[in-house]
N, C-alpha and C positions, 0 to 999 in steps of 0.2 A: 706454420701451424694452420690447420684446413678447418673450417665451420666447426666440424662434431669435435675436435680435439680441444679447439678454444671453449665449447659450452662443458664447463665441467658439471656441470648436474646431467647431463649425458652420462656421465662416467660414474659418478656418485650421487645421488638425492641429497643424502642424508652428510653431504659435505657445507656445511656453514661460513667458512673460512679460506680466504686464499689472498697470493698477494699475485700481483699484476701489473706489468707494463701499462705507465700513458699512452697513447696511439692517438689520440683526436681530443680534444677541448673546443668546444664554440657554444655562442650564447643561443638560446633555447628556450622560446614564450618567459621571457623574465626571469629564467633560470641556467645552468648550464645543463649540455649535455658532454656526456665522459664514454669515450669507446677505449675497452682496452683491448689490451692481448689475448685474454682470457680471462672469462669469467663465470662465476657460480650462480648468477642473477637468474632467473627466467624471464623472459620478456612476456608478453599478454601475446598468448596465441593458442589455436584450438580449442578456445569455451574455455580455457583457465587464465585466471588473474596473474600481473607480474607479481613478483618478489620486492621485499621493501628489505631495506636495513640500510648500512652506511660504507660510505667508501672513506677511509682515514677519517674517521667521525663525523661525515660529514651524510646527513641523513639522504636518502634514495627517498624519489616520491613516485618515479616510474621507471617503466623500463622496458622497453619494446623495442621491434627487430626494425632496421631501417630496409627501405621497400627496394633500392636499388643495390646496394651491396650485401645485403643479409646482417650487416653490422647488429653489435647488441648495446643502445644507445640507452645508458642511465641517467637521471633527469636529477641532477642536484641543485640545492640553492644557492651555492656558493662555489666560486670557482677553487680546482686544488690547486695545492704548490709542489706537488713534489712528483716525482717523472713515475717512479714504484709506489704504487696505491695498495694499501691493504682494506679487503672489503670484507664485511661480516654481514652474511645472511640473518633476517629475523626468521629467529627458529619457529615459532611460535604459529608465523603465520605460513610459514614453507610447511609443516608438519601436517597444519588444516588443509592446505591444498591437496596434499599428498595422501589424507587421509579419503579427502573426499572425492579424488581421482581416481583413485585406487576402485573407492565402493562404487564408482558410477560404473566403470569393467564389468563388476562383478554384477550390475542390476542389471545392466544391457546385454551380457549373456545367460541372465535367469528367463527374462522376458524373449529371448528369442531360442531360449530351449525349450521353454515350457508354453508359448502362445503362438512361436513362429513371428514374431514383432520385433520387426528391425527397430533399433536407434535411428533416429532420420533428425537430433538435433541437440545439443547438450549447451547449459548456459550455467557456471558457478561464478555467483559474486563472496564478498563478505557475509553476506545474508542469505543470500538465496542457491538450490542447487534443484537442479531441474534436464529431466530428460525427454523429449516428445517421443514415443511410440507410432509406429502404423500401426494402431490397432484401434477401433471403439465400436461399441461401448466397451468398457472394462470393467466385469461383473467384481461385486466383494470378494467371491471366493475366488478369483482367479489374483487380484491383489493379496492377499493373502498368502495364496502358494507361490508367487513369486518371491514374495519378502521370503516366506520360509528358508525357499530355494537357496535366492541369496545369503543368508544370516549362516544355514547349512555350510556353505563355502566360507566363508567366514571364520567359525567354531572349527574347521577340520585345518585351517591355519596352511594352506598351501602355498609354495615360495610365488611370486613375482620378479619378473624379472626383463629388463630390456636389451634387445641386442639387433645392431643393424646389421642387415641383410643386403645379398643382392638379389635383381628382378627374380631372376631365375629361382634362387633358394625359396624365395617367399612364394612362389608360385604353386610351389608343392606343400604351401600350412594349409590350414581348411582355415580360413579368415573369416572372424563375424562382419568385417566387411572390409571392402575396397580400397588401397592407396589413394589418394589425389596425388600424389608427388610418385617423379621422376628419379632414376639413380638410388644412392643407397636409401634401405629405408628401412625404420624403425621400428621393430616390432614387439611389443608388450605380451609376454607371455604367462598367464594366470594358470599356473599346473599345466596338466593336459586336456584343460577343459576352453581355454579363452584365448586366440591368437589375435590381436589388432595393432594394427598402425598404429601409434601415437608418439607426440613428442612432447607429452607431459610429466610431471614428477609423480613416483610412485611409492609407495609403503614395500618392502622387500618381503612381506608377505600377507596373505590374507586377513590374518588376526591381526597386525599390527593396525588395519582399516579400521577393524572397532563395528560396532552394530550397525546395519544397515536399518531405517527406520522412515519407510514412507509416510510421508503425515497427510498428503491430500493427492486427488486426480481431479484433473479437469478435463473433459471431451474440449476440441478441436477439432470441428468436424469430421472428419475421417481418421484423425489423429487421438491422444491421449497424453496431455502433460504429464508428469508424475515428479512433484515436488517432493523432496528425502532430503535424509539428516544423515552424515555417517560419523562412527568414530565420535571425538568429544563434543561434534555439534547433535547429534543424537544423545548424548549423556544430558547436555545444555538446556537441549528440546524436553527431555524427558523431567528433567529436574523443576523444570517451568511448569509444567501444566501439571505435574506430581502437588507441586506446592499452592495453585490456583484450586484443584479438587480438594485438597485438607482444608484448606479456609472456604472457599462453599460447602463444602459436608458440615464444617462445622457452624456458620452462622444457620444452615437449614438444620443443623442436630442430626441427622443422618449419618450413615454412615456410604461409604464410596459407592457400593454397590447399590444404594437406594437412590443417587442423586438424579438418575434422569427421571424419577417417580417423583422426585420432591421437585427439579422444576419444571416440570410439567401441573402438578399441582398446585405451584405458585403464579403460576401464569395465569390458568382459569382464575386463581382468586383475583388477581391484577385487574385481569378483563373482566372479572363481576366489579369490582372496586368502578373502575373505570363506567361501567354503565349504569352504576350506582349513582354517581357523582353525576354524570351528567345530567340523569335526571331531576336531579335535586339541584342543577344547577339553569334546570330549562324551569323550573316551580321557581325558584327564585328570581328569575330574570320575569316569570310570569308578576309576579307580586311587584316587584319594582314598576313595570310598565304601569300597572293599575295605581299605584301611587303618581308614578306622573303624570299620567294622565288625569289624575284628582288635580292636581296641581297645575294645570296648564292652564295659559293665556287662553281667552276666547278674542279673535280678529275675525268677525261677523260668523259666519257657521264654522270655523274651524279651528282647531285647538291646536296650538302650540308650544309643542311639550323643548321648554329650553330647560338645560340639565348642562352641568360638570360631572361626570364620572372616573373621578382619578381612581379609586378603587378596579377599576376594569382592566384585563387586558385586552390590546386591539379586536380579537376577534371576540367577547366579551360584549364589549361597544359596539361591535356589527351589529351581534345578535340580538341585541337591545333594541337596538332601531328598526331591525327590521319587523319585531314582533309589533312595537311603537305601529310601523308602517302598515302593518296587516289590519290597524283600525279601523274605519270609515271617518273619511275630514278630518283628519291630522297628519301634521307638518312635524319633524324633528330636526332640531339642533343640537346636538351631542357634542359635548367636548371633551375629551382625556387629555391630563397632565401627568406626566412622569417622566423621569428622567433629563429635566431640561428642555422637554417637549412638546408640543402641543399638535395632538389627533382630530382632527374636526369630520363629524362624520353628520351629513344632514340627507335628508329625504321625506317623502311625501307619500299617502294613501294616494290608490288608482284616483279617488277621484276628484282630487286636489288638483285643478290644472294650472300649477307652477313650474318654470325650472328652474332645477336649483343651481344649476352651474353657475349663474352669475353671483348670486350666493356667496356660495364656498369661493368666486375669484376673490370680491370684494375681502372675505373675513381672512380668507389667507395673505392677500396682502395687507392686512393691519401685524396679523400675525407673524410677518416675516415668512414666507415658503409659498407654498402652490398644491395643486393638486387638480382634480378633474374627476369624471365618470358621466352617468348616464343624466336624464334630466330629473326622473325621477328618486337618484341617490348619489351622491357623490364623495370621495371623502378626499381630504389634505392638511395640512397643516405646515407649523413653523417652530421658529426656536424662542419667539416672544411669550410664555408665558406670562408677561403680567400684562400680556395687551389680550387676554383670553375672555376679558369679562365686556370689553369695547366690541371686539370681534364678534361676540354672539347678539349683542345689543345692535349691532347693524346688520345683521341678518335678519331679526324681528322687523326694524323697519323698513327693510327692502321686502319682506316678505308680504309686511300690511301694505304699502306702495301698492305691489302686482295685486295682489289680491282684490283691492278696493276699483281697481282698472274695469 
């Protein structure tokens, strides 16, 4: 039995089931690998996914062509016992392949009937189906008439159909493009609109592919990805983002056709909200400053604003210090706790001539941690919290030390 007769999804797609001679058994990365006689499997090749299911109950996890004999090598976890293996295709996921194989035919020649844009790259996983284009930019209205185009082909439900050839026959089809392979070869025929090489599984007609349904394009520079849905991942797609617009229409109370009007007007409000807030949050930070500053140590001319501010977030405590810092003759020692944390953030007016980095070494190591920066602000901290009230108390006297120098 010769290569095309052993692969029977050559012969049938839509064949789920067969039984089949042992031929090869050997261990395989912690699993076995199983070569028969013949089999229904698709191996990963061409931008399409292997086939999963089981051989005599025994689950497939891959299944790919081996590089020196062509074999079609299936990847089970457990070795078989019996010489005649019966294997069952998962329908489910052979059906999606075929669905989305089928529609990728059908996009590759809408795009090279209607823009002259070859296919130059096809890549379908579980998740993902995507075609590169020579062509960009790729105007809206030119996506558009392609989807048409194809969806057109689609609705009018014409057969597909595969059948190997030799050089010579195929030489006389008008191909959307070129064999790489030698000897017989496989030609996919879409009506009398699409002739191409392939040796993937196909839907036996147009409409059994299902919607063709671009959802994005990306430029690549000379190029144009084009990510699609087809068949039930298009129903999937549609179902999703159908049921994401009913719940935003309705928490904005709109209705579908008003929603880019509602969040775009929710947005402005967000960003007034937003510049609202901060302001009211730079007047705040302003009033605390003048509070500590009421309250600070005097160490000959200069004040010494030592504070806890566990209420703060980090950048919060920056912003504090640094307004503290915009003074004249003051020194800040900033502390935040939260989380089992401690934030020390200290610095000094231009015309305090202290540096603080020895500082913050000293109080980070009472605090457990480290930190560093410039001499005029620095911040660090540790995981000692209750060493946070020692830690600030030797900063005050390291700072009166320099100071009194």
């Amino acid at each position: 039995m010769d290569l095309i007769e052993s692969r029977l999804y050559y012969q049938d797609a839509y064949l789920t089931e067969f039984d089949a001679h042992l031929v090869e058994q050997f261990p395989l990365r912690k699993a076995w690998g199983v070569v028969l006689d013949r089999s229904a499997f698709y191996p990963t090749s061409g931008g399409q996914p292997y086939d999963t299911g089981t051989l005599d109950g025994v689950v497939v996890t891959d299944v790919f062509e081996r590089e020196d004999d062509k074999a079609v090598v299936h990847v089970v976890n457990q070795k078989l016992d019996s010489d005649v293996v019966h294997g069952q295709v998962d329908w489910a996921r052979r059906f999606d392949h075929m669905q989305q194989h089928t529609g990728q035919h059908i996009l590759s020649h809408a795009f090279e009937s209607l823009l002259d844009a070859d296919t130059v790259g096809f890549h379908l996983s579980d998740d993902v189906l995507t075609i590169d284009i020579a062509h960009a930019p790729l105007r809206l209205e030119d996506w558009h008439a392609v989807e048409d185009r194809a969806n057109a082909i689609v609705f009018t439900d014409l057969p597909v159909a595969a059948q190997f050839m030799g050089q010579e026959e195929v030489s006389q089809l008008p191909l959307r493009k070129q064999p790489r392979v030698s000897g017989p070869i496989r030609i996919v025929r879409t009506g009398d609109l699409d002739y191409s090489p392939c040796g993937g599984t196909h839907c036996r007609s147009t409409g059994s592919g299902g919607l063709i349904l671009i959802r994005k394009i990306e430029r690549k520079g000379s190029e144009t990805r084009i990510d699609f849905v087809c068949g039930g991942r298009a129903l999937a797609d549609c179902r999703r983002k159908n049921r994401l617009v009913n719940e935003v229409s309705s928490q904005l109370s709109v209705g579908d056709g008003e929603l880019a009007d509602a969040v775009a007007r929710s947005q402005e409000e967000i960003k007034s909200c937003h510049r609202q807030l901060k302001q009211a949050e730079d007047r705040l930070l302003g009033y605390e400053a003048e509070e500590l500053l009421a309250q600070a140590e005097m160490v000959g001319n200069v004040r010494v604003v030592k504070a806890v501010v566990a209420d703060k977030s980090p950048a919060s405590a920056k912003h504090l210090a640094i307004r503290l810092m915009d003074q004249p003759n003051c020194a800040v020692l900033l502390a935040r706790v939260q989380d089992n944390r401690v934030q020390l953030t200290f610095g000094r007016s231009d015309d305090v001539s202290v540096d603080m980095r020895p500082l913050l070494k000293d109080a980070c190591r009472i605090v457990g941690g480290g930190g560093g920066g410039q001499p005029n602000m620095v911040q660090g901290g540790g995981s000692r919290v209750d060493r946070v009230g020692p830690a600030l108390d030797s900063a005050v006297q390291s700072l009166q030390a320099l100071l009194s120098q």
